[in-house]
C-alpha positions in Angstrom: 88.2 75.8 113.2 90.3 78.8 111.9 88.0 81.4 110.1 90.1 82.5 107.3 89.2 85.6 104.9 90.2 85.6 100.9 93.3 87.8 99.5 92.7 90.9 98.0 93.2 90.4 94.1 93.1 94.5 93.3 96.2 94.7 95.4 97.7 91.1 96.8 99.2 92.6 99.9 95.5 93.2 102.1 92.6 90.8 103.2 88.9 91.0 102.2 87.2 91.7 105.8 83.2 91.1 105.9 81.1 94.6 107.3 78.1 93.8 108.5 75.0 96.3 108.8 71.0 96.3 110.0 68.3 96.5 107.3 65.4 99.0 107.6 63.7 96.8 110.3 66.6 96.2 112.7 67.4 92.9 110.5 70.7 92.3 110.6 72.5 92.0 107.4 75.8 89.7 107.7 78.4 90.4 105.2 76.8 93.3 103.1 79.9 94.0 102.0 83.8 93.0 101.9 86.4 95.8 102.4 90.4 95.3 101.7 92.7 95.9 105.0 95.3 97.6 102.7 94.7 101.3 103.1 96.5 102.4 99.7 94.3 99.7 97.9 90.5 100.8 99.0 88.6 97.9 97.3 85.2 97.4 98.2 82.0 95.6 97.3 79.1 96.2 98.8 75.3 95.0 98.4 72.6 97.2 98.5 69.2 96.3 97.5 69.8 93.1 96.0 72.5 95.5 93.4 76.5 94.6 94.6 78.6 97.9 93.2 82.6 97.5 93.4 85.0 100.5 94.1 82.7 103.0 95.2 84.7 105.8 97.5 85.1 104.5 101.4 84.6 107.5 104.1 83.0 108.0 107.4 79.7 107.9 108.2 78.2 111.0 109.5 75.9 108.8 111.4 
């Protein structure tokens, strides 16, 4: 079975790719948010809390 991800529709030239993340228990959280491959794009959606936020600025994590 070939595990395909959706198209970007911000930019239609990157991928959605799923980020996964732990929850404050060691849970883990499987696809807390979807990130476009496209560098120049930098769509995002995330969930957080049971809120999903579009957009918001992607950097590093200090952690």
């Amino acid at each position: 079975m070939e595990l395909k991800f959706p198209d970007c529709r911000k930019c239609n030239n990157g991928t959605l790719v799923p980020m996964s993340d732990y929850g404050r228990d060691g849970a883990p959280i499987t696809y807390k948010a979807w990130v476009c491959t496209n560098p120049s794009c930098g769509f995002n959606l995330r969930i957080d809390n049971g809120e999903i936020s579009m957009g918001r600025n992607i950097t590093t994590s200090t952690k």
